[in-house]
C-alpha positions in Angstrom: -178.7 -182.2 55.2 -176.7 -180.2 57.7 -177.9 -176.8 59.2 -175.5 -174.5 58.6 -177.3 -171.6 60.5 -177.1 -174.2 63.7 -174.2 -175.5 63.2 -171.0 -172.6 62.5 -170.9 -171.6 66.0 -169.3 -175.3 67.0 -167.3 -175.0 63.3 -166.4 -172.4 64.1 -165.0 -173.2 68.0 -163.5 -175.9 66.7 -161.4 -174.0 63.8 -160.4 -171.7 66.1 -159.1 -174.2 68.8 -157.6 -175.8 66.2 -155.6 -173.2 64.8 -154.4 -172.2 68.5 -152.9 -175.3 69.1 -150.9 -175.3 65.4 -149.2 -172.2 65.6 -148.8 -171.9 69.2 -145.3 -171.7 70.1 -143.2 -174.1 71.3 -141.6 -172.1 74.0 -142.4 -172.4 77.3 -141.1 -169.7 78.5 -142.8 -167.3 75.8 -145.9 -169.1 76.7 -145.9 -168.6 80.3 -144.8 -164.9 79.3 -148.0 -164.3 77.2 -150.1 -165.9 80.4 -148.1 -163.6 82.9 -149.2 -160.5 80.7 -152.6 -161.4 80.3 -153.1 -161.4 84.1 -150.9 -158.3 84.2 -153.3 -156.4 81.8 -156.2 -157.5 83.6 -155.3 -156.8 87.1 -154.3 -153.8 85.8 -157.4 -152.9 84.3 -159.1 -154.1 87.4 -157.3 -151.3 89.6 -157.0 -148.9 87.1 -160.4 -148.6 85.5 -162.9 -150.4 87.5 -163.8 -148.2 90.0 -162.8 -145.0 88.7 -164.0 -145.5 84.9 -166.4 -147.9 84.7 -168.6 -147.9 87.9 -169.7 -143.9 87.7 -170.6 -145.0 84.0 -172.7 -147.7 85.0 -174.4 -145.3 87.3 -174.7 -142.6 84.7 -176.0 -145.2 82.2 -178.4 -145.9 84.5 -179.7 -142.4 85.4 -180.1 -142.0 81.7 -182.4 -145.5 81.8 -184.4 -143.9 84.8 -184.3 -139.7 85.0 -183.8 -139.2 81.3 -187.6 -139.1 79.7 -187.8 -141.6 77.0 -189.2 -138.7 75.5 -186.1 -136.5 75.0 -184.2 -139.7 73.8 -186.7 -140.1 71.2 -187.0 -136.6 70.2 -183.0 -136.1 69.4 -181.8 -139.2 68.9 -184.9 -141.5 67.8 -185.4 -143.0 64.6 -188.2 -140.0 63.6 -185.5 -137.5 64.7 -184.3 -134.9 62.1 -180.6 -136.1 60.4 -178.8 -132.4 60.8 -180.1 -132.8 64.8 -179.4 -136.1 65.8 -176.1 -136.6 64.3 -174.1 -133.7 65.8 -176.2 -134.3 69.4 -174.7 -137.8 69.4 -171.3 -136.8 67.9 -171.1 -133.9 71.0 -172.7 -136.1 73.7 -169.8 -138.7 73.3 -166.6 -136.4 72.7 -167.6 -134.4 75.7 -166.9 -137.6 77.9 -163.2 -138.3 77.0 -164.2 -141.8 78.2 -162.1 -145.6 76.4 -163.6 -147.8 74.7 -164.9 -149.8 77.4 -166.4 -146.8 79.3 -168.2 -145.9 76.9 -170.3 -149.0 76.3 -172.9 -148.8 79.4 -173.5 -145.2 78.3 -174.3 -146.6 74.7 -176.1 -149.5 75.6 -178.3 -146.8 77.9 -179.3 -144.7 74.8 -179.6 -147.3 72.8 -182.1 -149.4 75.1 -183.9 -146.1 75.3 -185.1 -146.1 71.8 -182.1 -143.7 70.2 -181.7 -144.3 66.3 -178.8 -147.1 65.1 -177.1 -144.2 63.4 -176.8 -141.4 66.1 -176.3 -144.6 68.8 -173.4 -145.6 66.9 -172.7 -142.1 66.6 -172.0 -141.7 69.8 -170.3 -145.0 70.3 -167.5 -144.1 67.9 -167.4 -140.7 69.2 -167.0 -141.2 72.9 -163.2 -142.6 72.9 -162.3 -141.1 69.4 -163.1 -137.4 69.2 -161.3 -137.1 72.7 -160.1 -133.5 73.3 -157.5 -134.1 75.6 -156.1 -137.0 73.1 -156.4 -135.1 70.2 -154.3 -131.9 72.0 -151.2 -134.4 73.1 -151.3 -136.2 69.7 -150.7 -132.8 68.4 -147.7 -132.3 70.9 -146.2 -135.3 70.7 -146.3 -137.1 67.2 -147.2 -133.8 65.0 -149.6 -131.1 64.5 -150.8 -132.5 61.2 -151.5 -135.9 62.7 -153.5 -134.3 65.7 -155.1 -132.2 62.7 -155.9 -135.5 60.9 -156.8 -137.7 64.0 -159.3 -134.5 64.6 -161.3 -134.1 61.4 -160.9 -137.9 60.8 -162.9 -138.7 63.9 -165.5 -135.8 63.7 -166.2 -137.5 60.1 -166.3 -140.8 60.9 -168.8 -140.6 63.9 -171.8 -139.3 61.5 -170.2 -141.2 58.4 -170.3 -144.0 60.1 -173.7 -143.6 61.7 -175.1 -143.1 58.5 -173.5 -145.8 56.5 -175.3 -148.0 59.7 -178.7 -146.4 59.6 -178.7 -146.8 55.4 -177.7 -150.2 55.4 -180.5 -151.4 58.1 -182.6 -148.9 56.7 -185.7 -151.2 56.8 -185.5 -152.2 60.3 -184.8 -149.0 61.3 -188.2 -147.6 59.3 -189.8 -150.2 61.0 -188.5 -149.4 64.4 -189.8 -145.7 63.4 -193.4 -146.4 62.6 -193.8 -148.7 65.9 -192.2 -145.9 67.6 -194.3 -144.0 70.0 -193.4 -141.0 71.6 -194.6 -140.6 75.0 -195.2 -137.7 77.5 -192.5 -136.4 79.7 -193.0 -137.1 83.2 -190.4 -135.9 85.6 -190.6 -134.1 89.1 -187.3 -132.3 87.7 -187.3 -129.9 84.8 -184.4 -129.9 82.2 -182.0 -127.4 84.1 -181.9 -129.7 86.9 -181.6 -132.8 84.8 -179.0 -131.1 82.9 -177.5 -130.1 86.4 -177.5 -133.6 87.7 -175.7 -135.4 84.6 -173.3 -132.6 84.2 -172.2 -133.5 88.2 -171.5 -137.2 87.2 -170.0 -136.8 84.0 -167.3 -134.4 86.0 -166.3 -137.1 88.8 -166.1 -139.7 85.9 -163.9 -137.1 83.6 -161.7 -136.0 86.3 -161.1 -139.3 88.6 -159.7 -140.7 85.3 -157.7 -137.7 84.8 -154.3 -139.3 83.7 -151.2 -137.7 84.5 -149.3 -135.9 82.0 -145.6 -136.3 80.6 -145.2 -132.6 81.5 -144.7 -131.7 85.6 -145.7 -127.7 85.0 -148.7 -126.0 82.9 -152.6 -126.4 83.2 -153.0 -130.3 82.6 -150.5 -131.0 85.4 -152.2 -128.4 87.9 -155.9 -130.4 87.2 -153.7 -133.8 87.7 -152.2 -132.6 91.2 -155.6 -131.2 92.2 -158.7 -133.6 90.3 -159.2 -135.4 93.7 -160.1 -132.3 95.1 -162.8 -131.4 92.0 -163.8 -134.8 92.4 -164.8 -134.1 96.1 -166.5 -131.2 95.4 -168.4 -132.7 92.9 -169.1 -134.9 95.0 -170.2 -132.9 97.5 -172.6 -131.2 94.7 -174.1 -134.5 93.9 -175.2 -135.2 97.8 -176.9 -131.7 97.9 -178.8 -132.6 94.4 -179.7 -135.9 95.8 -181.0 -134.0 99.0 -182.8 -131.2 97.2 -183.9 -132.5 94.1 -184.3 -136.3 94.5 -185.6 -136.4 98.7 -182.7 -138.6 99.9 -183.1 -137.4 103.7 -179.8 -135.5 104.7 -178.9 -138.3 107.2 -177.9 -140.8 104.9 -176.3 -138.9 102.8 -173.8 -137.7 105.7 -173.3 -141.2 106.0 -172.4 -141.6 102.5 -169.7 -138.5 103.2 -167.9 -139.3 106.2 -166.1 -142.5 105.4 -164.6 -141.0 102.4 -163.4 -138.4 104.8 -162.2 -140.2 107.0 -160.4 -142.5 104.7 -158.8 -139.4 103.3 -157.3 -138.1 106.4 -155.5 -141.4 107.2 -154.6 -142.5 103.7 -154.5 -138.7 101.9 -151.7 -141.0 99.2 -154.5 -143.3 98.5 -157.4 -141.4 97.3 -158.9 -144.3 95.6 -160.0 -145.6 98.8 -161.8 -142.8 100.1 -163.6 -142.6 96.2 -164.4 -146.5 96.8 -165.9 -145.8 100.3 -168.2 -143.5 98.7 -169.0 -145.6 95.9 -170.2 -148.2 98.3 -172.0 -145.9 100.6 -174.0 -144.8 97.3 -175.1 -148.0 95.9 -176.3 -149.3 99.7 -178.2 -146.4 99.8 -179.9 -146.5 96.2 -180.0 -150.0 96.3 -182.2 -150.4 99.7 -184.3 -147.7 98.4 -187.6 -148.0 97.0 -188.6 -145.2 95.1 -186.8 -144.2 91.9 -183.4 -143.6 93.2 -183.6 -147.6 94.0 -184.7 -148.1 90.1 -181.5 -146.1 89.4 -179.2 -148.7 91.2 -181.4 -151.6 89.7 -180.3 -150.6 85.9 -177.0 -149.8 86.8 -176.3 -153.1 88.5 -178.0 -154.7 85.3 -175.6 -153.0 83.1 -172.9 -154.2 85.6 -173.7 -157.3 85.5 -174.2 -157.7 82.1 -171.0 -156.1 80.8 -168.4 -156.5 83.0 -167.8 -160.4 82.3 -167.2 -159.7 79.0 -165.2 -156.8 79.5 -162.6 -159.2 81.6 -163.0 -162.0 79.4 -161.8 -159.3 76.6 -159.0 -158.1 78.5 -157.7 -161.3 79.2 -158.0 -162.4 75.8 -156.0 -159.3 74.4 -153.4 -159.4 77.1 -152.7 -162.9 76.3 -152.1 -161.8 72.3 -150.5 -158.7 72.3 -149.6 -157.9 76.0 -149.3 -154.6 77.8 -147.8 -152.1 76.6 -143.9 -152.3 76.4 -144.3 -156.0 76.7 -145.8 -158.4 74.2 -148.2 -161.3 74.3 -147.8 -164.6 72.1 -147.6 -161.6 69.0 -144.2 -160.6 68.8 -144.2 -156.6 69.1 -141.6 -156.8 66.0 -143.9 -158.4 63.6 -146.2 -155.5 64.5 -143.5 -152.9 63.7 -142.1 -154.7 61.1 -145.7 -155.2 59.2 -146.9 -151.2 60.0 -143.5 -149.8 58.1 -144.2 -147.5 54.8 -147.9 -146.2 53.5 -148.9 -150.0 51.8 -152.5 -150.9 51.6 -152.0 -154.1 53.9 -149.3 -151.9 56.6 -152.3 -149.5 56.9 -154.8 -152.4 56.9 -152.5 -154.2 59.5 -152.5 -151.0 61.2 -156.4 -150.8 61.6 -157.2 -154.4 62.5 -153.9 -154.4 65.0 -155.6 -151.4 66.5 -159.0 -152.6 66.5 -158.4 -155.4 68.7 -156.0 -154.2 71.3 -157.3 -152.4 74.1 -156.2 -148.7 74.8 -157.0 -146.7 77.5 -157.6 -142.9 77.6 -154.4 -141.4 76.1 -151.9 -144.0 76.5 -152.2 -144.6 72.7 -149.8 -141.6 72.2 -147.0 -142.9 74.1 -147.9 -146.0 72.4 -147.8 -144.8 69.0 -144.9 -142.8 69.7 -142.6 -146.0 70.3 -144.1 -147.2 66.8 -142.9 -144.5 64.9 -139.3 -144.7 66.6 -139.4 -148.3 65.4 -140.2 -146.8 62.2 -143.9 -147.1 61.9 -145.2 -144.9 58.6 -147.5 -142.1 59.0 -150.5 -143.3 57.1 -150.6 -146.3 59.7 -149.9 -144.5 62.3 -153.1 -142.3 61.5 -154.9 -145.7 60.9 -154.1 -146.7 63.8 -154.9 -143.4 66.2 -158.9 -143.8 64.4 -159.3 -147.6 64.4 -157.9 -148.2 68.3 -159.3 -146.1 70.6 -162.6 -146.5 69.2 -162.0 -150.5 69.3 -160.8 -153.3 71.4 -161.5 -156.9 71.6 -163.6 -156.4 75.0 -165.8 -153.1 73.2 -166.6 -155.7 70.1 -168.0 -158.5 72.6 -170.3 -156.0 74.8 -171.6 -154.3 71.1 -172.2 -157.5 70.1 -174.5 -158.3 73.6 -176.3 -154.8 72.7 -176.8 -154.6 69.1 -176.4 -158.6 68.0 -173.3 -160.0 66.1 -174.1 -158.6 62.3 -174.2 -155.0 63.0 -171.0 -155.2 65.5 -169.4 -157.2 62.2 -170.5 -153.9 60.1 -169.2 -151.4 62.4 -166.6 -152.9 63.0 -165.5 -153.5 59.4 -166.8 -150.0 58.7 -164.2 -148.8 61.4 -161.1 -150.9 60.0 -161.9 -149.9 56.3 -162.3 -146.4 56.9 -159.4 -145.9 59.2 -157.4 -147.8 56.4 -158.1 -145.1 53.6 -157.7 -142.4 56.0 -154.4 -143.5 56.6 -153.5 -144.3 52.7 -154.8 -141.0 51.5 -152.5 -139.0 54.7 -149.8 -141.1 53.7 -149.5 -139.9 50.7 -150.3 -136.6 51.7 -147.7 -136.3 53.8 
């Protein structure tokens, strides 16, 4: 008698391998295409969002692991915590980062770890690249008012919504997880204003170092482009003093910390990258030779690092291989994906949701994306579909979510996701 429960992972590999090889394409050329783009999209996401996305993430997630009391996790996000508080805490904490769908995962996987609630963990996972304010505002601008209305209220609803639906279905393992829960005292040398202080610091250099630059050369977004390096400095420059002040790193070290970027800066003022790199460095050899807590800070961030980042790449890779960059296409034809996304039909908005749930999108370039999709004659119910199911998705979020929260629960969410975002887009379809 076979084991099933053993034996679907290799029936699985196998299936898949199998089906690879029958319907891959017999031209070279588009073959060697699809490779080229799948190293394209990763090399890309190597320089684009590596350093400046995902490594201040990895330290914030961190600091939450170490400077945030398990206490306060517990007490507004917990399993015990009240519905009408945890939800709405979750939904803000993640909007407020404008972050993709990879960014947010460290940050996720920090709360979570920490004892936060499925539901206002997953919460905040949906919320983090969805109910982005600067997305929502250009979605507005460019593809309609009433879509940036929809991709608005749709979000907002389907962070708690979706939370809920989570927290019901494991409902016993979560009441479980409640009653073994305990709550323990806060114990910080730093009281909540400073905390508060300290996070707030971080979450600007992450938000504005991955400041993208707007279609538009005039107005307020494109005066924050042309100057974010220099609010990311003086953040910067805030976070040394709170590391001085409030966590006793002596002044020395963190001078050494500043002047490289400096430096850097004054010889390379086009490449401010390297200058934000230089200081990165500087801060994890100083947090990482320590040995009191700011050390412990370093240690979780390198183990959310670690953990994450190979599947991250292995993600990317994967999806640049299938669908490509954007404006170029993977083994996926890009016409098959306008031609099956055309009209308000339950499978072009279902198409829509899975298409979106599996490519990888990073912060706002879904507009100019989607844009091209409706010149190619994309409907609007898909389109919506699409704008609530992608962001929040990609093929490298579902294998990290899968590593945090095991393989049944990502397969819920994510089905949650694709059928909710495929209603949403029937119902505005026909709406509009």
């Amino acid at each position: 008698m076979i084991n099933w429960k053993k034996e679907w992972k290799p029936l699985t590999a196998i299936v898949v391998v199998f089906l690879i090889f029958y319907f891959i394409p017999k031209d070279l050329d588009r073959i060697q295409s699809a490779l080229f783009e799948a190293v394209y999209l990763t090399q890309w996401y190597a320089r684009e969002h590596v350093l400046l996305c995902l490594v201040p993430a990895f330290f914030i997630a961190g600091a939450i692991g170490v400077f945030i009391g398990q206490a306060s996790v517990m007490k507004y996000l917990g399993p015990r915590a009240k519905k009408y508080i945890a939800y709405p805490v979750a939904s803000v904490a993640g909007s407020i980062l404008a972050v993709c769908s990879c960014t947010i995962l460290p940050l996720f996987a920090g709360i979570y770890r920490m004892g936060a609630g499925l539901g206002p963990a997953v919460a905040f996972l949906y919320s983090g690249p969805a109910i982005n304010i600067m997305a929502i505002i250009l979605t507005a601008r460019i593809l309609g008012f009433e879509l940036g209305v929809a991709r608005a209220v749709g979000a907002v609803i389907f962070s708690i919504v979706i939370g809920l639906i989570m927290q019901f279905i494991y409902r016993r393992e979560e009441s479980a997880k409640a009653a073994e829960a305990v709550i323990p005292d806060e114990d910080s040398s730093r009281n909540l204003l400073q905390t508060a202080i300290y996070f707030a610091v971080m979450i600007g250099i992450l938000i504005f170092a991955t400041w993208s630059k707007p279609e538009e050369v005039t107005g307020l977004w494109a005066s924050i482009y042309a100057n974010k390096w220099i609010v990311v400095s003086f953040l910067g420059g805030v976070l040394g003093l709170i590391l001085i002040n409030w966590f006793k790193i002596v002044w020395w070290k963190i001078l050494f910390i500043a002047i490289p970027p400096v430096i850097l800066w004054g010889f390379f003022p086009e490449a401010p990258a390297l200058s934000f790199t230089s200081a990165v460095i500087g801060l994890s050899v100083i947090t990482g030779t320590a040995k009191d807590e700011t050390g412990e800070w370093f240690a979780q961030s390198w183990d959310f690092a670690k953990k994450i980042m190979p599947l991250l790449f292995y993600g990317v890779l994967v999806a640049g291989l299938l669908l490509g960059r954007p404006g170029h296409q993977g083994l996926i034809p890009n016409e098959w994906i306008a031609a099956a996304v055309g009209g308000n039909s339950i499978a072009a908005n279902l198409f829509a949701s899975v298409a979106g749930a599996f490519m990888y999108f990073a912060t706002l370039t879904e507009v100019p994306i989607l844009q091209g999709l409706i010149g190619s004659g994309m409907g609007k119910g898909p389109a919506l579909a699409l704008l609530l199911a992608g962001p929040a998705l990609s093929l490298p979020n579902m294998l990290v979510i899968k590593s945090v929260m095991g393989l049944k629960k990502t397969v819920v969410y994510v089905f949650l996701v694709v059928i909710m975002s495929t209603i949403s887009g029937i119902v505005y379809g026909l709406m509009f």
